[in-house]
DSSP file (Angstrom, degrees, kcal/mol; ACC not computed):
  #  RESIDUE AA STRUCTURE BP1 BP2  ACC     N-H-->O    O-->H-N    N-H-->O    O-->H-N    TCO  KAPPA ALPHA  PHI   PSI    X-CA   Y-CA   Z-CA
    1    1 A X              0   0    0      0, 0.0     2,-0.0     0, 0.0   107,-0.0   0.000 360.0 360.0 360.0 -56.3  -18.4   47.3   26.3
    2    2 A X        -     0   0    0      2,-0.1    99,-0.0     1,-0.1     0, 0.0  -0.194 360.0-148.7 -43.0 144.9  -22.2   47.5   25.9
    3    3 A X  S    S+     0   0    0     38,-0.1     2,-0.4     2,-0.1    40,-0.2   0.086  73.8  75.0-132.2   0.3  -24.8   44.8   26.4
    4    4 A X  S    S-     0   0    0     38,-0.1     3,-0.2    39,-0.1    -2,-0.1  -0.978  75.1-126.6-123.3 124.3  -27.1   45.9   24.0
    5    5 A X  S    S-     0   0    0     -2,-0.4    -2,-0.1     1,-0.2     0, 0.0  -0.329  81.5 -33.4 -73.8 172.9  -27.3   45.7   19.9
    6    6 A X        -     0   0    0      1,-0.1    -1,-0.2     2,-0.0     3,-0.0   0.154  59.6-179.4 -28.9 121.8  -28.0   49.2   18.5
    7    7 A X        +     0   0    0     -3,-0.2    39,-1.5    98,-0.1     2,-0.7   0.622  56.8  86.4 -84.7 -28.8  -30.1   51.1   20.8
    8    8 A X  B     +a   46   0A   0     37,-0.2     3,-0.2     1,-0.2    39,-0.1  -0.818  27.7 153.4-147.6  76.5  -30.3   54.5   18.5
    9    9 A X  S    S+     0   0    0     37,-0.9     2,-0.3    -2,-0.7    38,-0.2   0.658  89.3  17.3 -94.9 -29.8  -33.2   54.4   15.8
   10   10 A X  S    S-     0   0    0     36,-0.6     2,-0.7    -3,-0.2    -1,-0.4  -0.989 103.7 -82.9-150.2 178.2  -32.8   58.1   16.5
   11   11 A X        -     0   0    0     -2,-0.3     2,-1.3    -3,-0.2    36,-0.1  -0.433  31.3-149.3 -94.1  97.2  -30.4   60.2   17.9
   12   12 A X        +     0   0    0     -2,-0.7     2,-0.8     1,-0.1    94,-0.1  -0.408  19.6 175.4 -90.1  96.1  -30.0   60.9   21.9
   13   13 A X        +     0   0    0     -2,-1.3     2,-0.4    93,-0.0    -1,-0.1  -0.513  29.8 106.3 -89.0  62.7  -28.9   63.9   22.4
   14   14 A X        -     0   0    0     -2,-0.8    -2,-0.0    85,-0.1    59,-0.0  -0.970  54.4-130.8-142.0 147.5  -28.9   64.6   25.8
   15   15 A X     >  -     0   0    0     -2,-0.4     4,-1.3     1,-0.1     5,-0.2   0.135  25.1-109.4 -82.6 180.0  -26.1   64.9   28.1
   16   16 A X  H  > S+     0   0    0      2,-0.2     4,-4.4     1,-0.2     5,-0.3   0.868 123.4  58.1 -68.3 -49.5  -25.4   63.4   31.7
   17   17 A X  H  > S+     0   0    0      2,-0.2     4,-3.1     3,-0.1    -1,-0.2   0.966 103.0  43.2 -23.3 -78.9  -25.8   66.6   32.7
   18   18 A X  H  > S+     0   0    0      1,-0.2     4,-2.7     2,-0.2    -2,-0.2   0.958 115.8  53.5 -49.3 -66.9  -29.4   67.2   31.3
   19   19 A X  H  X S+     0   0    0     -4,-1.3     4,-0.9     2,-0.3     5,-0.3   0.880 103.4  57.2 -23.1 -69.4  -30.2   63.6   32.8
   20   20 A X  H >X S+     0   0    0     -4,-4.4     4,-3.9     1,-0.3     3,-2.3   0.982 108.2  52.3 -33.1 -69.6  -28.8   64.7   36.6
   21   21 A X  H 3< S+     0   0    0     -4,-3.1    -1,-0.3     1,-0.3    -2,-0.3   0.862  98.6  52.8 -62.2 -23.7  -31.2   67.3   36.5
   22   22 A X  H 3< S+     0   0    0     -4,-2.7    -1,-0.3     1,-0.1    -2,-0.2   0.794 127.6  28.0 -85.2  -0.1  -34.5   65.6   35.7
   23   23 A X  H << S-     0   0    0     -3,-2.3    -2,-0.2    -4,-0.9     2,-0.1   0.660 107.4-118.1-108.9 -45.7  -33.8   63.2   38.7
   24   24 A X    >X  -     0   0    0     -4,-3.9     4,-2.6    -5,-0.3     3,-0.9  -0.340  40.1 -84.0  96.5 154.2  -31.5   65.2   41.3
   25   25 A X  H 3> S+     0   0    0      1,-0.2     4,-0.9     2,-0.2     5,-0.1   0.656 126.7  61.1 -89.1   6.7  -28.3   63.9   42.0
   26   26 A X  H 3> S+     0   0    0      2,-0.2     4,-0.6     3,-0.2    -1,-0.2   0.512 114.3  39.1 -67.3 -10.5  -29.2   61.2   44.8
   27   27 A X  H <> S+     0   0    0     -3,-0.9     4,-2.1     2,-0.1    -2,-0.2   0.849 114.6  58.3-100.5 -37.6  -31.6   59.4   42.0
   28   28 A X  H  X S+     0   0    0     -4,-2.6     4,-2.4     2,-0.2    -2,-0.2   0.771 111.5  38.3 -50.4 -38.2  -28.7   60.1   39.4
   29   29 A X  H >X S+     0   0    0     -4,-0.9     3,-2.0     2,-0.2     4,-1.1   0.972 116.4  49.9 -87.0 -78.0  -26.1   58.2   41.5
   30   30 A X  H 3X S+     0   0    0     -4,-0.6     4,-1.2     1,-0.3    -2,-0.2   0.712 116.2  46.7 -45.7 -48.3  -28.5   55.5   42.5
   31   31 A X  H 3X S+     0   0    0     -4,-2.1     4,-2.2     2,-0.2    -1,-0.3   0.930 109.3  46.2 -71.2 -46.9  -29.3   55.4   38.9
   32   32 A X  H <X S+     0   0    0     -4,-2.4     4,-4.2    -3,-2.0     5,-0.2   0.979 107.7  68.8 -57.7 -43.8  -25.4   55.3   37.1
   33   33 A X  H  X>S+     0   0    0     -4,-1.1     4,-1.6     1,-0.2     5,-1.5   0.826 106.2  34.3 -23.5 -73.0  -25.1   52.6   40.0
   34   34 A X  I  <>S+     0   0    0     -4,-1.2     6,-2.2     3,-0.2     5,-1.5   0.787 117.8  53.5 -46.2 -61.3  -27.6   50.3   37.9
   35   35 A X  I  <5S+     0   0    0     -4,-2.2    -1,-0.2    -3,-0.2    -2,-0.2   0.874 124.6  14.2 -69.6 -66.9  -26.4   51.4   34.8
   36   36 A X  I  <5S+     0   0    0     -4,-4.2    -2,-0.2     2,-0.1    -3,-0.2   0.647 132.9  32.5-100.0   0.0  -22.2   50.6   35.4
   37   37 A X  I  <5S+     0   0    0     -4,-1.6    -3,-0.2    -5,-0.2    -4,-0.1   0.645 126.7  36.8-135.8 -72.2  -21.8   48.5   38.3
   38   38 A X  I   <S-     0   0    0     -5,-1.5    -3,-0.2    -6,-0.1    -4,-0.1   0.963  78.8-145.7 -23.8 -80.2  -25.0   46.4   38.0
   39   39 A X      < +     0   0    0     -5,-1.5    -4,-0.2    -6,-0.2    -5,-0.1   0.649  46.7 147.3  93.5   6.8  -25.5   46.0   34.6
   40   40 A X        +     0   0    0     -6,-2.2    16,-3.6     1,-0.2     2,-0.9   0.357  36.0  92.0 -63.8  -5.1  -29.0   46.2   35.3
   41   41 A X  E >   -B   55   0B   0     -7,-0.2     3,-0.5    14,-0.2    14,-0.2  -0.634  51.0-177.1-121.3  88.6  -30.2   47.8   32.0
   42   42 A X  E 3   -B   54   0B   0     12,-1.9    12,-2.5    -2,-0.9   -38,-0.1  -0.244  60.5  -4.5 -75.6 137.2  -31.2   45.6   29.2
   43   43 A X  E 3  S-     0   0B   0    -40,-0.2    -1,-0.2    10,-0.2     9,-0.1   0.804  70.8-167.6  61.3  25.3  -32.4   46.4   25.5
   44   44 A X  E <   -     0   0B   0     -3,-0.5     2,-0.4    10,-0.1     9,-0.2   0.111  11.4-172.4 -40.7 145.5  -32.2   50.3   26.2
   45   45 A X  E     -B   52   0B   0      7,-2.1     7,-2.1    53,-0.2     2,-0.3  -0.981  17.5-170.3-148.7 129.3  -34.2   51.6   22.8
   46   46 A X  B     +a    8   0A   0    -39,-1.5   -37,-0.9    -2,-0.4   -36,-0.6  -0.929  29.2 141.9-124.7 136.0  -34.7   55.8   21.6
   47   47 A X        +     0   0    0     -2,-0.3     3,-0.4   -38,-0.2   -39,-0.0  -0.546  67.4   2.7-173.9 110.0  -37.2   56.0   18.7
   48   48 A X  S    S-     0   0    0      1,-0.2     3,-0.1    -2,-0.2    -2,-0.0   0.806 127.2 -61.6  90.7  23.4  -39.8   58.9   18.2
   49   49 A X  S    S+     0   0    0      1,-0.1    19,-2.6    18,-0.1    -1,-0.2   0.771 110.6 124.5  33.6  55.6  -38.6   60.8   21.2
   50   50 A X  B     -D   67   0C   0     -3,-0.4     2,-0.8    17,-0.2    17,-0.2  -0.945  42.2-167.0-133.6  95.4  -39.6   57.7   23.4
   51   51 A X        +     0   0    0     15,-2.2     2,-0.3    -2,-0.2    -5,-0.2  -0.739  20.1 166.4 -93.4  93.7  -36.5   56.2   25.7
   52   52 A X  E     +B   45   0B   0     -7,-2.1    -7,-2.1    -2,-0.8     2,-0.3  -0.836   5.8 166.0-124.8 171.4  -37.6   52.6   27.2
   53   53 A X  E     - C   0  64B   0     11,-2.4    11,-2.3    -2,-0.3     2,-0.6  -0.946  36.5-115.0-146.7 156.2  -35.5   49.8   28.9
   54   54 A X  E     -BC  42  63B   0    -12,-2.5   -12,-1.9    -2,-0.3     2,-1.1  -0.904  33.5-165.5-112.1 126.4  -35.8   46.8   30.7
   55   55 A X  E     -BC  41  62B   0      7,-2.7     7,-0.5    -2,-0.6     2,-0.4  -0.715  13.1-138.5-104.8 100.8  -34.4   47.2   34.1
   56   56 A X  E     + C   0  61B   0    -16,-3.6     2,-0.3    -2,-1.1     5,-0.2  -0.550  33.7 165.9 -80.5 140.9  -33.6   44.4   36.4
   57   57 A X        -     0   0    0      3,-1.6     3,-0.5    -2,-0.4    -2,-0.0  -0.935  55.0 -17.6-177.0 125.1  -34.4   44.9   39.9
   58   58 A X  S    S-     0   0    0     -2,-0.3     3,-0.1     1,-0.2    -2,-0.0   0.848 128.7 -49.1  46.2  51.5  -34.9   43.2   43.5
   59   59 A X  S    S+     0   0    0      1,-0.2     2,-0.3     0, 0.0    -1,-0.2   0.658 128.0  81.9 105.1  21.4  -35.2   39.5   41.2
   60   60 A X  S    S-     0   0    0     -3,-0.5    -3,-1.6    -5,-0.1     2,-0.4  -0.992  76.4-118.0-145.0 149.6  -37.9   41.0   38.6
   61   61 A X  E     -C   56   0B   0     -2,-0.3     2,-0.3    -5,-0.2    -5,-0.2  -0.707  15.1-166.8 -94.5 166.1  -37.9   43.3   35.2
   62   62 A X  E     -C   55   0B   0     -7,-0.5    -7,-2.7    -2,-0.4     2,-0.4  -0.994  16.1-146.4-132.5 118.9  -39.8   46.7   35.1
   63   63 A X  E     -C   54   0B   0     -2,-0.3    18,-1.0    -9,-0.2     2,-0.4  -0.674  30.0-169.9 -77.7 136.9  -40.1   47.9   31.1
   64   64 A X  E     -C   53   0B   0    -11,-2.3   -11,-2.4    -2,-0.4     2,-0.2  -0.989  12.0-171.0-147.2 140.2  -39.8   51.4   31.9
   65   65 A X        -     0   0    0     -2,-0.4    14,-2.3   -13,-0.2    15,-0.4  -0.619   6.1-172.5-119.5 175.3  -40.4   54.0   29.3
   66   66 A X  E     - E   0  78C   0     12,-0.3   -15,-2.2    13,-0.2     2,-0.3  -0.922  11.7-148.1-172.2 143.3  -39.9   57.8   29.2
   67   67 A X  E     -DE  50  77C   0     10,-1.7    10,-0.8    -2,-0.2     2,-0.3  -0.855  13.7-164.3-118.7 174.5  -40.9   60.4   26.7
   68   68 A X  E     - E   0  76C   0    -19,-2.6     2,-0.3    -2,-0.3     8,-0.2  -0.992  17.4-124.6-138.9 163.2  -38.8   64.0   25.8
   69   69 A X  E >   - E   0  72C   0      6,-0.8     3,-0.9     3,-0.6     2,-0.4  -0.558  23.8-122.7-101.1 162.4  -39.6   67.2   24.0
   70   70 A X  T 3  S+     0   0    0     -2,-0.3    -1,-0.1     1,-0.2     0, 0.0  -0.618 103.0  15.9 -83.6 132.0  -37.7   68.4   21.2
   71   71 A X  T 3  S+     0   0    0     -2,-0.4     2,-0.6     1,-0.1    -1,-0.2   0.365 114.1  88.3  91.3 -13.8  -36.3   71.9   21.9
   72   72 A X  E <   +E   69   0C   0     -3,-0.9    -3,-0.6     1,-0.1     3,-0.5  -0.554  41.4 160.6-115.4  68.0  -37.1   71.3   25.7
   73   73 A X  E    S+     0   0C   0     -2,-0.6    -1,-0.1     1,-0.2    -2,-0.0   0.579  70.6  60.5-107.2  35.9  -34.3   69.6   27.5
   74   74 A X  E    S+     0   0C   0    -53,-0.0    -1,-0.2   -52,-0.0     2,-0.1   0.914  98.0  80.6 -70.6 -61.1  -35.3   70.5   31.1
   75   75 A X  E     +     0   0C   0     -3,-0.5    -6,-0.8     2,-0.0     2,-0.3  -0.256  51.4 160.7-123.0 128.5  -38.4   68.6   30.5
   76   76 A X  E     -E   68   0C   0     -8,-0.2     2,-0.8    -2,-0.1    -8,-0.2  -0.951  26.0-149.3-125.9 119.4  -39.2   64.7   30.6
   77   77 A X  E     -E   67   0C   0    -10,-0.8   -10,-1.7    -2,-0.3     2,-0.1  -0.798  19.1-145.9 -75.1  98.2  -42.1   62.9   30.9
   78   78 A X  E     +E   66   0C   0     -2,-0.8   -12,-0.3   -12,-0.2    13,-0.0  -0.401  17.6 177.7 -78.0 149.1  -41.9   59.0   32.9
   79   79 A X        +     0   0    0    -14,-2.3   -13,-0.2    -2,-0.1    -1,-0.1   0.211  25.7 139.3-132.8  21.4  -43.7   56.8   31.9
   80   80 A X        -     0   0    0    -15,-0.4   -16,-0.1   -16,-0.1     5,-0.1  -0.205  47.1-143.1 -50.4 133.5  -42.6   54.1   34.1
   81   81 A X  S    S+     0   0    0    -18,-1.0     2,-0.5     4,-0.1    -1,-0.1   0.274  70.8 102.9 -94.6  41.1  -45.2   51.7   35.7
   82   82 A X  S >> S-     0   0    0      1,-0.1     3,-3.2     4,-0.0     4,-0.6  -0.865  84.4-105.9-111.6 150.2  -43.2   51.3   39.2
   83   83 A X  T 34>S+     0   0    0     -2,-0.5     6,-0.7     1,-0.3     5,-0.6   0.867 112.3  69.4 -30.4 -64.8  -44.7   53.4   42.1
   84   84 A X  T 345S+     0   0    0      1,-0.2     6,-1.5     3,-0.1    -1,-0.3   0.657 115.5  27.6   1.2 -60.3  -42.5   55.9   42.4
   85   85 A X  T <45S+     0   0    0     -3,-3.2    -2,-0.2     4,-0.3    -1,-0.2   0.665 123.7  46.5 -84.8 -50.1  -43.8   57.1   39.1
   86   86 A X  T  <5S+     0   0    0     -4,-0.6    -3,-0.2     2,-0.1    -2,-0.1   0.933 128.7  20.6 -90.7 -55.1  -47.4   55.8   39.1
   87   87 A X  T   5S+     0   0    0      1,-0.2    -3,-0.1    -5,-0.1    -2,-0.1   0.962 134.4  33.4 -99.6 -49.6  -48.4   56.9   42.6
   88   88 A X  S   <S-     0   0    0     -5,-0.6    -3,-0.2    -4,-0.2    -1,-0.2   0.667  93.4-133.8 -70.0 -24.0  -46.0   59.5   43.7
   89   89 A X        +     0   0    0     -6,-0.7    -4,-0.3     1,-0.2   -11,-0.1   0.518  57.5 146.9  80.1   6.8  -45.6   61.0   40.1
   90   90 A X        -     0   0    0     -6,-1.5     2,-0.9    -7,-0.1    -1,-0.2  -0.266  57.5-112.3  -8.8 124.3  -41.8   61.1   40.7
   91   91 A X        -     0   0    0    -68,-0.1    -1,-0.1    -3,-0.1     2,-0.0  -0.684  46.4-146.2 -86.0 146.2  -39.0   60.5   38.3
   92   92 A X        -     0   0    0     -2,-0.9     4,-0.3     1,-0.1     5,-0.2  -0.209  29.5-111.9 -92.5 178.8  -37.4   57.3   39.2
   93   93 A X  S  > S+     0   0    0      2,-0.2     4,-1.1     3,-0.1   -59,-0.1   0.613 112.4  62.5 -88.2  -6.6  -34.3   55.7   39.2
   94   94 A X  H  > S+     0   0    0      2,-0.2     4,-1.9     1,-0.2     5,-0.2   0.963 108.7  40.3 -59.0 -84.4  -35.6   53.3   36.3
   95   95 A X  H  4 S+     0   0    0      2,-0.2     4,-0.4     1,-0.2    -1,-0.2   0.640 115.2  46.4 -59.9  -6.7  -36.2   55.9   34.0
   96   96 A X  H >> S+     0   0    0     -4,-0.3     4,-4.1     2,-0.1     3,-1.5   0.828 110.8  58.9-103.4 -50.0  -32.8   58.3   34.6
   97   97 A X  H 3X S+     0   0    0     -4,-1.1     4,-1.1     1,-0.3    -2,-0.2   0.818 112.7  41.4 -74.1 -32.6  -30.7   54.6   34.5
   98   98 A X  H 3X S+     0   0    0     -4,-1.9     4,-1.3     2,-0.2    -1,-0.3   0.585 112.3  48.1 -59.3 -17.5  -32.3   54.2   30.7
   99   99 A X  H <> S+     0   0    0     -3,-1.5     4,-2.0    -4,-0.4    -2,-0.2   0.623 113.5  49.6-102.0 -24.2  -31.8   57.6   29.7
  100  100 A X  H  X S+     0   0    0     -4,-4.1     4,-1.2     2,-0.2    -2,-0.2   0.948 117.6  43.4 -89.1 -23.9  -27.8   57.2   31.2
  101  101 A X  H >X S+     0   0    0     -4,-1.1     4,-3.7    -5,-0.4     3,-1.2   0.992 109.8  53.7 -53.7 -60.3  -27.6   53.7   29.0
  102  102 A X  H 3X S+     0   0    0     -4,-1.3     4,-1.9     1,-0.3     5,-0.5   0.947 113.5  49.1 -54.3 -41.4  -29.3   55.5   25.9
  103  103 A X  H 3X S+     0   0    0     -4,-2.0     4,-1.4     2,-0.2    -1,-0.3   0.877 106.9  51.1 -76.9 -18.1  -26.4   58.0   26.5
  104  104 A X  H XX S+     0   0    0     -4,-1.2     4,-1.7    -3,-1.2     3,-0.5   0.984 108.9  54.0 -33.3 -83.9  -23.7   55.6   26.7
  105  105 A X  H 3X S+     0   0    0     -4,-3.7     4,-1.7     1,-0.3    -2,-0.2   0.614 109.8  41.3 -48.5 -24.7  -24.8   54.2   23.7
  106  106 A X  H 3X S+     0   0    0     -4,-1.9     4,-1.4    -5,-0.3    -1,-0.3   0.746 109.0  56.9-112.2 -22.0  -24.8   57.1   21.8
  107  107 A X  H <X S+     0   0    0     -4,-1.4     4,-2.6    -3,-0.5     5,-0.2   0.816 113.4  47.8 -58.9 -25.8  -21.3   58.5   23.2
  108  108 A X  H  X S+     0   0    0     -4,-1.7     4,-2.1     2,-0.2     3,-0.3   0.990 108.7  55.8 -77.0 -58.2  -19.8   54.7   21.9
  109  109 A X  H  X S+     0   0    0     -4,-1.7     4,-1.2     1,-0.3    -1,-0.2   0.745 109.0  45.9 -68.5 -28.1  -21.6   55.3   18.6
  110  110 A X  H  X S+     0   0    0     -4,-1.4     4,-2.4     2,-0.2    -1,-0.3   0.908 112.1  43.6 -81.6 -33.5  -19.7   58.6   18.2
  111  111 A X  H  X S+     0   0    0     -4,-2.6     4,-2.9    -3,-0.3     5,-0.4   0.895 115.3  57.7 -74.2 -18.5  -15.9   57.6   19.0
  112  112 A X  H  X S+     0   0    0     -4,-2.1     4,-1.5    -5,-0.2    -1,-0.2   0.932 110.0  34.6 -73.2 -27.5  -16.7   54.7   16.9
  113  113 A X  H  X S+     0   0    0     -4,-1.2     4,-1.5     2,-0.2    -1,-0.2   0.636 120.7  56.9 -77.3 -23.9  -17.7   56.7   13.8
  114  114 A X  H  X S+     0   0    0     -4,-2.4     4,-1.1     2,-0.2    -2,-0.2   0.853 109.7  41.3 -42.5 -50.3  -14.6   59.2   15.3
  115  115 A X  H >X S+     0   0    0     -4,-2.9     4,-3.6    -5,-0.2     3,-0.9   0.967 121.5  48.1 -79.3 -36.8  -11.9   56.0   15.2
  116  116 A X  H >X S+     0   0    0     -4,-1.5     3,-2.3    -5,-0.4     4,-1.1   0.857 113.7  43.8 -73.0 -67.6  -13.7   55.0   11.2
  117  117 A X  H 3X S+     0   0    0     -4,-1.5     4,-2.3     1,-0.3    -1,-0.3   0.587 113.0  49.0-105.8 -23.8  -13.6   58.3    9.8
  118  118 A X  H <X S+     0   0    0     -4,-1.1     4,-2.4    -3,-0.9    -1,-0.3   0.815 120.2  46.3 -79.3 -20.6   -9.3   59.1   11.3
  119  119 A X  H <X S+     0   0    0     -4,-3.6     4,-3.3    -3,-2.3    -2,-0.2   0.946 108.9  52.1 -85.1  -6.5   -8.7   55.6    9.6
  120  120 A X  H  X S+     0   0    0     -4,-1.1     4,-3.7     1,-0.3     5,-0.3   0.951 114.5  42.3 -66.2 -47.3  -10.7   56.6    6.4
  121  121 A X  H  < S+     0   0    0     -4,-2.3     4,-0.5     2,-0.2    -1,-0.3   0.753 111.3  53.7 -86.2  -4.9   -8.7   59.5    6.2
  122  122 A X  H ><>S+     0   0    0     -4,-2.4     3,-2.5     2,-0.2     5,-1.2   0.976 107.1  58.9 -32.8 -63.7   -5.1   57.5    7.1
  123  123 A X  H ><5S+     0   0    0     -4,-3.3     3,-1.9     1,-0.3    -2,-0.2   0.815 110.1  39.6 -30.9 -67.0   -6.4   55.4    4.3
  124  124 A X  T 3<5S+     0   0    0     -4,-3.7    -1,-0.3     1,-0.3    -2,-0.2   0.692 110.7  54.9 -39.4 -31.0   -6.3   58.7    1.9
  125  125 A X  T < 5S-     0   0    0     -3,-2.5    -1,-0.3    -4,-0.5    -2,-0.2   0.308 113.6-118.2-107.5  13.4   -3.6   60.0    2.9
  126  126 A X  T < 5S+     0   0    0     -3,-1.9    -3,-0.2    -4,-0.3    -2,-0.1   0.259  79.8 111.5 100.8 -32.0   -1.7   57.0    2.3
  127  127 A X  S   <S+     0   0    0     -5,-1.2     2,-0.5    -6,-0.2    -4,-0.2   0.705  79.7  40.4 -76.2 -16.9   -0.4   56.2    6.1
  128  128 A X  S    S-     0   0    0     -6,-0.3    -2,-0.2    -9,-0.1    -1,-0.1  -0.985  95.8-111.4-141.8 134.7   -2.4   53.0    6.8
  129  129 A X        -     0   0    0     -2,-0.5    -6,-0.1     1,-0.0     3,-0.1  -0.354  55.7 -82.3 -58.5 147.9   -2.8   50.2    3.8
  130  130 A X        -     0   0    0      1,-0.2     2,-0.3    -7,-0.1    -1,-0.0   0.263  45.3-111.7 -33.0 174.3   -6.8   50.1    2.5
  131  131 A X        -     0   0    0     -3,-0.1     2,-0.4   -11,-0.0    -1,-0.2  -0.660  47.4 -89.8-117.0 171.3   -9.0   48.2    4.6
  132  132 A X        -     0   0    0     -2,-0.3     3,-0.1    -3,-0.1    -3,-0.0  -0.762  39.3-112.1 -93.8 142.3  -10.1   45.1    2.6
  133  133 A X        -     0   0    0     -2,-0.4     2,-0.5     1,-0.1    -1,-0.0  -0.346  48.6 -95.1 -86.6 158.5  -13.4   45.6    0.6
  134  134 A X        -     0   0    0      1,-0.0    -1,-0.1     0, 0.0     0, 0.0  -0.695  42.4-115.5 -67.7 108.2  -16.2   43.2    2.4
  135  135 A X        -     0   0    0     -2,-0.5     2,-0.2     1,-0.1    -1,-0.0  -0.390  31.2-138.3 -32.0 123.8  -16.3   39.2    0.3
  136  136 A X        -     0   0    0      1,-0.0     2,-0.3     0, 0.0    -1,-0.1  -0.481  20.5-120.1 -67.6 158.5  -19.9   39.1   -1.2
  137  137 A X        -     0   0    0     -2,-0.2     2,-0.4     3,-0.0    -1,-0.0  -0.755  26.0-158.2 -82.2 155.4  -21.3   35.8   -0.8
  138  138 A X        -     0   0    0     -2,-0.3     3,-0.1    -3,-0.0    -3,-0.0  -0.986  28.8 -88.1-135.8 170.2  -22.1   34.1   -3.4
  139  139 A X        -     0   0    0     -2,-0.4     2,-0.0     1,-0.1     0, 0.0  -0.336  50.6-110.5 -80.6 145.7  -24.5   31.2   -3.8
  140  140 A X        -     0   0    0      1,-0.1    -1,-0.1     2,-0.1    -3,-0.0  -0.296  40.4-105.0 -77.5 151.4  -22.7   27.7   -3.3
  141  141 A X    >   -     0   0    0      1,-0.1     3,-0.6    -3,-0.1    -1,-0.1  -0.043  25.4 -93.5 -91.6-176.5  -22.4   25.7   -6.1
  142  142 A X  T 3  S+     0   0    0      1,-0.3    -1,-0.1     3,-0.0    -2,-0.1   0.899 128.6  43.7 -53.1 -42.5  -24.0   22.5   -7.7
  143  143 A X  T 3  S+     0   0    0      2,-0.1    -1,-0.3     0, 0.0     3,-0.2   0.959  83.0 131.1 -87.9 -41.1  -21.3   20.3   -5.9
  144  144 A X  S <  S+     0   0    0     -3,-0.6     3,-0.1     1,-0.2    -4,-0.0   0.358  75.8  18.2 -59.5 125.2  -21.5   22.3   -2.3
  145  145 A X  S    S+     0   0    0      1,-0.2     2,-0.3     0, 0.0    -1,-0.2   0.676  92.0 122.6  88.3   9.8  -21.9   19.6    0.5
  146  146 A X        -     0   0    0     -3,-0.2    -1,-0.2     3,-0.0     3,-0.1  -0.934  64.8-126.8-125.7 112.2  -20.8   17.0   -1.4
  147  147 A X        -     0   0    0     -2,-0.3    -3,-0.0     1,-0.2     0, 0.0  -0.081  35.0-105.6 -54.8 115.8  -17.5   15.1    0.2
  148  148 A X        -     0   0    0      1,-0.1     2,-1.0     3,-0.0    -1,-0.2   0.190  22.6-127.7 -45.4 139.8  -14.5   14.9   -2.2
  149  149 A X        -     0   0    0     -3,-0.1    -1,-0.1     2,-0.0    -2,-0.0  -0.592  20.8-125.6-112.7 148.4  -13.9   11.8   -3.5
  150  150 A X        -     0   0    0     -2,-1.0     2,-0.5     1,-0.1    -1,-0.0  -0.306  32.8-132.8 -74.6 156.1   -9.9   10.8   -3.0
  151  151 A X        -     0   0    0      0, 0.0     2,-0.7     0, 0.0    -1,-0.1  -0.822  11.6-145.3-114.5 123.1   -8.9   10.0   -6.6
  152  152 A X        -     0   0    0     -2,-0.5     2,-0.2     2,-0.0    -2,-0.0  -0.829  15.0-168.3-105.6 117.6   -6.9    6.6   -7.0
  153  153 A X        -     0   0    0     -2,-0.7     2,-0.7     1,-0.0     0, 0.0  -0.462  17.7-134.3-101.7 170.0   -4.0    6.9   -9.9
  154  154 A X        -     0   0    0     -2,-0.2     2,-0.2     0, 0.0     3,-0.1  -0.955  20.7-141.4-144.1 111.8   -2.2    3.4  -11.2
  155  155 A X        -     0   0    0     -2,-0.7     0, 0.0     1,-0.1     0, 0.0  -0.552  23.8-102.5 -80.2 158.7    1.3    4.1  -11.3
  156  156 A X              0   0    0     -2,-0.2    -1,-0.1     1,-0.1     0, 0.0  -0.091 360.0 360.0 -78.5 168.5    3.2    2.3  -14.5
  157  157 A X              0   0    0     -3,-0.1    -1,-0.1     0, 0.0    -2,-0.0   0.426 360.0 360.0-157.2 360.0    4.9   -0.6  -13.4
């Protein structure tokens, strides 16, 4: 469903809720707009309580970053370089449309670890056959990449 490889070096805990509120909900709509309909929000990234993205918009990207405090989750800092942000000191719809991808992503990462962990325990309990253990690779052999050669027999006659 997602558009992004793992996003989630660390754990984004904050809700749609929390999000709504550091924009208002006219910057929040504008923003989910971007986010599900668009498709505007590439390579969303969480690490070190630092939320950045790249957001396409009006035929350019804007890397837009954002920071949050642990224990604080009224409080955001943007750190976006588009006016809004730089001149008005506004949060933008840039940054709230990275923070609703980063949440995405981390709602997907839990029903997926939800669905592994009801089949782990099918698995236990018997109801659903073992999943099949992963094939190692193993290194190709002397002959690998060398085209068979058809084998000619001389029938008795």
């Amino acid at each position: 469903m997602f558009w992004f490889r793992n996003p989630l070096l660390q754990k984004f805990d904050f809700t749609l809720e929390n999000i709504r509120s550091w924009g208002g909900e006219r910057q929040y709509l504008e923003a989910l707009n971007q986010v599900t309909k668009k498709k505007s929000v590439l390579n969303p990234t969480y690490n070190d309580n630092i939320g950045e993205a790249d957001i396409e918009h009006a035929g350019h990207t804007i890397h837009t970053r954002f920071r949050t405090f642990p224990g604080r989750r009224s409080v955001v800092e943007n750190l976006c370089p588009c006016a809004a942000s730089q001149r008005d000191g506004r949060i933008c719809v840039h940054m709230l449309a990275a923070a609703i991808a980063l949440e995405a992503a981390e709602r997907e990462q839990r029903k997926a670890k939800t669905i592994e962990n009801a089949q782990r325990a099918l698995e236990k309990m018997g109801v659903l056959p073992k999943s099949p253990k992963p094939v190692s690779k193993q290194a190709p052999s002397a002959s690998a990449g060398i085209p068979p050669v058809p084998v000619r027999t001389a029938s008795p006659s």
